[in-house]
C-alpha positions as CSV (number, residue, x, y, z in Angstrom):
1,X,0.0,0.0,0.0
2,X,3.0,2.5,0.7
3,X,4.5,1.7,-2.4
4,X,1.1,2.9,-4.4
5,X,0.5,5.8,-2.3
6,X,3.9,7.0,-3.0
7,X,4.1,5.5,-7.2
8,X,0.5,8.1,-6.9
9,X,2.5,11.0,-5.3
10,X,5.3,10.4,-8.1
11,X,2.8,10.7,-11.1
12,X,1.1,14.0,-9.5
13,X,4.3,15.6,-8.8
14,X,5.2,14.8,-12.2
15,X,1.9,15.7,-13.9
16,X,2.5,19.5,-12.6
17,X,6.1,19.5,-13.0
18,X,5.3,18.7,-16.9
19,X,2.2,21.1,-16.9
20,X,4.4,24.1,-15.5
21,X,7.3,23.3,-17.9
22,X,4.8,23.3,-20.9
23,X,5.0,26.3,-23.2
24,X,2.1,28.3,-23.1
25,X,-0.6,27.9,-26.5
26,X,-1.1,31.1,-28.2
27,X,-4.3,31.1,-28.4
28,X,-6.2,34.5,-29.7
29,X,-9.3,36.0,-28.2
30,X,-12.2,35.9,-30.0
31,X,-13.1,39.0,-32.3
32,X,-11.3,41.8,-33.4
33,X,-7.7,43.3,-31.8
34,X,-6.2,46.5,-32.7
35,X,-3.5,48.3,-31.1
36,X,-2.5,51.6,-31.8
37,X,1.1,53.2,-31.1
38,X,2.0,56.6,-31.8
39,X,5.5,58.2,-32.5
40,X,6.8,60.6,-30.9
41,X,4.5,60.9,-28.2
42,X,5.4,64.7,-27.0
43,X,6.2,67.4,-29.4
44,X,7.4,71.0,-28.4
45,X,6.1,72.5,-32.1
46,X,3.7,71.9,-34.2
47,X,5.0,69.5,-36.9
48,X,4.4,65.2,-38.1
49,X,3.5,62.1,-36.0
50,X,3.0,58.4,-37.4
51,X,0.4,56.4,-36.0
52,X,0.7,52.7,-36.8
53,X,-2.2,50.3,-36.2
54,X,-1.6,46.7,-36.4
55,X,-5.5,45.0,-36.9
56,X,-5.5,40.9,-36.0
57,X,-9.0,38.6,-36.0
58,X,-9.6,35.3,-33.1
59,X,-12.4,34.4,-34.7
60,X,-14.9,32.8,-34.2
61,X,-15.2,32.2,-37.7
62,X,-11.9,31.7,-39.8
63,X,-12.0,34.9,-41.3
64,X,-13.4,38.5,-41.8
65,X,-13.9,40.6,-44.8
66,X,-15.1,44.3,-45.7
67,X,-12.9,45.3,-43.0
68,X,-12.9,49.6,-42.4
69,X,-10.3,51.2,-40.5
70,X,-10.8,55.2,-39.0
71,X,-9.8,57.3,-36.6
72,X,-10.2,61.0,-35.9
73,X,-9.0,62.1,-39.4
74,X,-10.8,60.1,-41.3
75,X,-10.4,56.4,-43.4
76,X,-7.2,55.1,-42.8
77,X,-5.9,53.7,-46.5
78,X,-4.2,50.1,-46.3
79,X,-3.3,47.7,-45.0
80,X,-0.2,48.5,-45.6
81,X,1.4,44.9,-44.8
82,X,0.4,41.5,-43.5
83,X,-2.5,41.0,-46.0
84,X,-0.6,37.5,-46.8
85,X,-3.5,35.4,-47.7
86,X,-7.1,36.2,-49.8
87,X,-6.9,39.6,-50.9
88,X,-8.9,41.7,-47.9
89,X,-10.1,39.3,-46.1
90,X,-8.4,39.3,-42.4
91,X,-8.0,35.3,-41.7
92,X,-8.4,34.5,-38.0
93,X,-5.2,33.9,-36.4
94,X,-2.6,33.9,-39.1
95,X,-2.8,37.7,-40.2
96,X,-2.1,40.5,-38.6
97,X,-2.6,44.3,-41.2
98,X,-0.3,47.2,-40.3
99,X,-1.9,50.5,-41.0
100,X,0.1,53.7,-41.3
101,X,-0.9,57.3,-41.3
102,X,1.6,60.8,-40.9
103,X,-0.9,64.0,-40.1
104,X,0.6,67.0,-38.4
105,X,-0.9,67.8,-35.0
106,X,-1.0,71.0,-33.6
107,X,-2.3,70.7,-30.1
108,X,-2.4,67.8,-27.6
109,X,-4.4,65.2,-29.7
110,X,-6.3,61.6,-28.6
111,X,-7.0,59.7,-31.6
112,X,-9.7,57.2,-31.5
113,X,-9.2,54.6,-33.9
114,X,-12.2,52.3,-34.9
115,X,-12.1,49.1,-36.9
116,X,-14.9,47.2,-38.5
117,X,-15.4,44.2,-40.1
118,X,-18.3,41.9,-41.1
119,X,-18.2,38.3,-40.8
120,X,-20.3,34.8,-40.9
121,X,-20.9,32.8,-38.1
122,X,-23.2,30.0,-37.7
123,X,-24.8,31.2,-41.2
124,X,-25.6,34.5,-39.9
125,X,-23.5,37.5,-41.1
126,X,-22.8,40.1,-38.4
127,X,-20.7,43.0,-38.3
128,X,-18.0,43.5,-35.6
129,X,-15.6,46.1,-33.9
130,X,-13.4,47.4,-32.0
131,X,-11.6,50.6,-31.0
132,X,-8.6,51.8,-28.9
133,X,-6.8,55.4,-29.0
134,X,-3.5,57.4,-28.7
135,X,-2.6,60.7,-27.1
136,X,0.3,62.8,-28.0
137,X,0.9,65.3,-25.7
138,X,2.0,69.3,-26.9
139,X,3.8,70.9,-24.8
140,X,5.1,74.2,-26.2
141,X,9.2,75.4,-25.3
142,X,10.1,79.1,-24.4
143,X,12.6,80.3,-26.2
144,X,15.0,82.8,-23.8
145,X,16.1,86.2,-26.0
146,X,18.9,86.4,-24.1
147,X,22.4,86.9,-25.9
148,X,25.7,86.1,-24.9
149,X,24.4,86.8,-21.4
150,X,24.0,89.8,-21.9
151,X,20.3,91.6,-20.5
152,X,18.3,91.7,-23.9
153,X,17.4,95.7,-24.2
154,X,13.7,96.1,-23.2
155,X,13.3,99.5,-22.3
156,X,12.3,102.7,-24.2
157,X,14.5,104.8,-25.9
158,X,13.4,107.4,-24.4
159,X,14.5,105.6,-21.2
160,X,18.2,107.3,-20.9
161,X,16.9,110.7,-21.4
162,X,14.5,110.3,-18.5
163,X,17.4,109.6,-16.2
164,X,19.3,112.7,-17.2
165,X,16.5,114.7,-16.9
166,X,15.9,113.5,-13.3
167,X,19.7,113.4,-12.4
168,X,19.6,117.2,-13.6
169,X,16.3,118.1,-11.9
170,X,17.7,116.7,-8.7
171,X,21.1,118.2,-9.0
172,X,19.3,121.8,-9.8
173,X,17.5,121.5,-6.5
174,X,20.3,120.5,-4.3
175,X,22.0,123.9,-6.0
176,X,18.6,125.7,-5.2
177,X,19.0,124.5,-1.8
178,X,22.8,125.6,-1.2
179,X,22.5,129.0,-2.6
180,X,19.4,129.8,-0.5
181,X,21.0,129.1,2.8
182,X,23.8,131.4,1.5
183,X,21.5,133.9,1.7
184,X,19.9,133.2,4.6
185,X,22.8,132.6,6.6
C-alpha cells in the first residue's frame, strides 16, 4: 500500500512539473484586436506624428472581410502589410494588417481609432468592432532672447533721457537749496 501511495505521489508531482514546464498555446481572443502606437509621443512645435495600427482577427469564424479602419481624421488607406492570404479578407489567427498614417498635430491630440469588419458565423452574417486610441501630448518650449548673457534691451529709448533729466532736476534742486542758505545765513 506505501508503495502505491507514493508510485500516486510520483505521477502528480510529475503531472505538474510537466504542466508548468509546458509552453504556453497562443491562443487568440475571439473577435477583433487592434493596437495603436504613436510616435513621438510629445512634441514641443507643431510639426508630423505616425500612427501605426496593427489589426489581428480570433475568430470565431476563420476569417473576416469588408474590413474599415478610422480614426479622428478620417479612413485610414491600407493595410499597408500583413495582407498575406485572400486579398482583404483578415484570416483568424494567421494575419495581422499594419496601417500607417503621418498627419501634423498642432495641439495635444487623442486619436480614437475604430475598426470594423463583417463576418459569418453559424450562417448568420454580423458585423464587428473594436476601438482603442493614442494621445500625443504638446507641450510648447520658451525660447530665452537672451544673448551672450548679456540683458536683452527692453526698455524705451526714451528711457536714458528720462534719467538725465531726473539726475539734472535733482542736481538743480540740491543747488537751489545751497545758494538759499547762503542767503539766509
Amino acid at each position: 500500500m506505501f508503495r502505491r501511495a507514493q508510485f500516486s505521489s510520483l505521477l502528480i508531482v510529475s503531472l505538474v512539473v510537466a504542466i508548468l514546464a509546458a509552453p504556453a498555446l497562443a491562443i487568440a481572443a475571439p473577435g477583433l484586436h487592434l493596437t495603436i502606437s504613436v510616435s513621438p509621443t510629445t512634441i514641443s512645435v507643431a510639426g508630423p506624428v505616425t500612427y501605426t495600427y496593427v489589426l489581428t482577427y480570433g475568430g470565431p469564424s476563420t476569417e473576416v472581410t469588408s474590413v474599415v479602419l478610422t480614426d479622428r481624421f478620417g479612413v485610414v488607406p491600407g493595410p499597408s502589410s500583413g495582407d498575406t492570404g485572400t486579398a482583404s479578407v483578415l484570416t483568424s489567427s494567421t494575419e495581422a494588417w499594419v496601417y500607417s498614417r503621418t498627419t501634423t498635430i498642432t495641439a495635444t491630440t487623442t486619436n480614437v481609432a475604430t475598426a470594423t469588419a463583417g463576418q459569418m458565423y453559424e450562417n448568420t452574417p454580423s458585423t464587428i468592432s473594436t476601438s482603442t486610441f493614442a494621445t500625443v501630448t504638446y507641450s510648447p518650449t520658451t525660447t530665452s532672447t537672451v544673448d551672450g548673457g548679456h540683458i536683452p534691451h527692453t526698455g524705451s529709448p526714451w528711457y536714458g533721457m528720462l534719467v538725465l533729466g531726473l539726475a539734472l532736476t535733482l542736481a538743480g534742486t540740491a543747488g537751489v537749496a545751497v545758494v538759499s542758505r547762503r542767503r539766509h545765513a
